[in-house]
C-alpha positions as CSV (number, residue, x, y, z in Angstrom):
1,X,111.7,-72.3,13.0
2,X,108.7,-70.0,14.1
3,X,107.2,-72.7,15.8
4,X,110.6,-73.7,17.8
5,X,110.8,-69.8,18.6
6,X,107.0,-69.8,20.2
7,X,108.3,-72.3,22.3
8,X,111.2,-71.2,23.4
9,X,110.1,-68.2,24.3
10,X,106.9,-69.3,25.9
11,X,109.3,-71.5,28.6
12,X,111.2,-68.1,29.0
13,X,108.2,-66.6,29.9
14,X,106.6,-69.5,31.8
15,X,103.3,-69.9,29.7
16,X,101.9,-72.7,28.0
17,X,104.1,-74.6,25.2
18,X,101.5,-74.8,23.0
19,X,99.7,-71.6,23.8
20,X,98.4,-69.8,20.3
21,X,101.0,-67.3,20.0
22,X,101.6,-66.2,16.7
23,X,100.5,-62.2,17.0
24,X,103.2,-62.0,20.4
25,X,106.0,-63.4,18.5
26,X,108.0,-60.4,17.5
27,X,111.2,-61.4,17.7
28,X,112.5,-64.6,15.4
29,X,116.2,-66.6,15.3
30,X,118.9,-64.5,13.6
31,X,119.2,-65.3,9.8
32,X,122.9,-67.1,11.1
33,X,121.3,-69.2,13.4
34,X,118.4,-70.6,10.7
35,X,121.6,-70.8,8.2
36,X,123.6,-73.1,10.8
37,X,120.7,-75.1,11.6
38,X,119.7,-76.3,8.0
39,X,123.2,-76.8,7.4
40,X,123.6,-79.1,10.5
41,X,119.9,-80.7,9.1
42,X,121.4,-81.3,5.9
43,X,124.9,-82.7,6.9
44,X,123.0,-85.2,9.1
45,X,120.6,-86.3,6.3
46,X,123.4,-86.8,3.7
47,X,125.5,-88.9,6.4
48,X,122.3,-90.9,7.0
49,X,121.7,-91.2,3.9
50,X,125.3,-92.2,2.8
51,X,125.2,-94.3,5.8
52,X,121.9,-96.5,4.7
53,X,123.2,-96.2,1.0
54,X,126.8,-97.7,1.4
55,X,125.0,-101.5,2.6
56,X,122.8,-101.7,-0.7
57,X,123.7,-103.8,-3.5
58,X,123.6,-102.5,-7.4
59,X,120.5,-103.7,-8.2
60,X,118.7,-102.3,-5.2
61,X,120.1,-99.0,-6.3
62,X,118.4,-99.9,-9.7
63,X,115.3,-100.4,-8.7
64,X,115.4,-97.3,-6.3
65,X,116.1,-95.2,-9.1
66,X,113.4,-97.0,-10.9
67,X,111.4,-95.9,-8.2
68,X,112.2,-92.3,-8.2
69,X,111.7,-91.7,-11.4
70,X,108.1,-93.3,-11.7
71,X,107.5,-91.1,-8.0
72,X,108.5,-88.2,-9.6
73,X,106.7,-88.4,-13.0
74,X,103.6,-89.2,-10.9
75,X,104.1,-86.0,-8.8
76,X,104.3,-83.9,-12.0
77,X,101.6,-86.1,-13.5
78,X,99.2,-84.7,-9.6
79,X,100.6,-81.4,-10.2
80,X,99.5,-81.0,-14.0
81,X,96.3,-82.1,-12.8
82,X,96.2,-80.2,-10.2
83,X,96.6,-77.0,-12.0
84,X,94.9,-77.7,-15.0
85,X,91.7,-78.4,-12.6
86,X,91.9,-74.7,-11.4
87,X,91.9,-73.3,-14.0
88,X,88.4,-74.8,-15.2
């Protein structure tokens, strides 16, 4: 949302898009605003998602979850790993 801030406000002001501005960026989006549009993101994910879901047949589904359970053993897997490696 910073980034989408930046932007905005560096069309308001007429400078460059992608100009570094992180120090001049005082201001930000109201708390409501980032609130209303993750909850927008979200509603369209999940009516993509339900969308792309609703066409698949029970044994896709199977192997999907098949797949997301081996994916998410594997990222735990990375992240033990991971930390265990700092810490030599």
């Amino acid at each position: 949302m910073d980034y989408l801030y930046s932007a905005h406000t560096n069309l308001k002001n007429g400078t460059a898009i992608a100009m570094a501005n992180s120090d001049s960026a005082t201001g930000g989006f109201s708390e409501s605003v980032i609130i209303t549009v993750w909850i927008l993101f979200f509603a369209a994910f999940t009516l993509l998602a339900q969308w792309w879901l609703k066409n698949k047949t029970q044994g896709q589904l199977t192997r999907y979850m098949q797949i997301a359970v081996l994916a998410s053993f594997t990222v735990w897997f990375a992240l033990e790993v991971n930390l265990t490696l700092k810490e030599l």
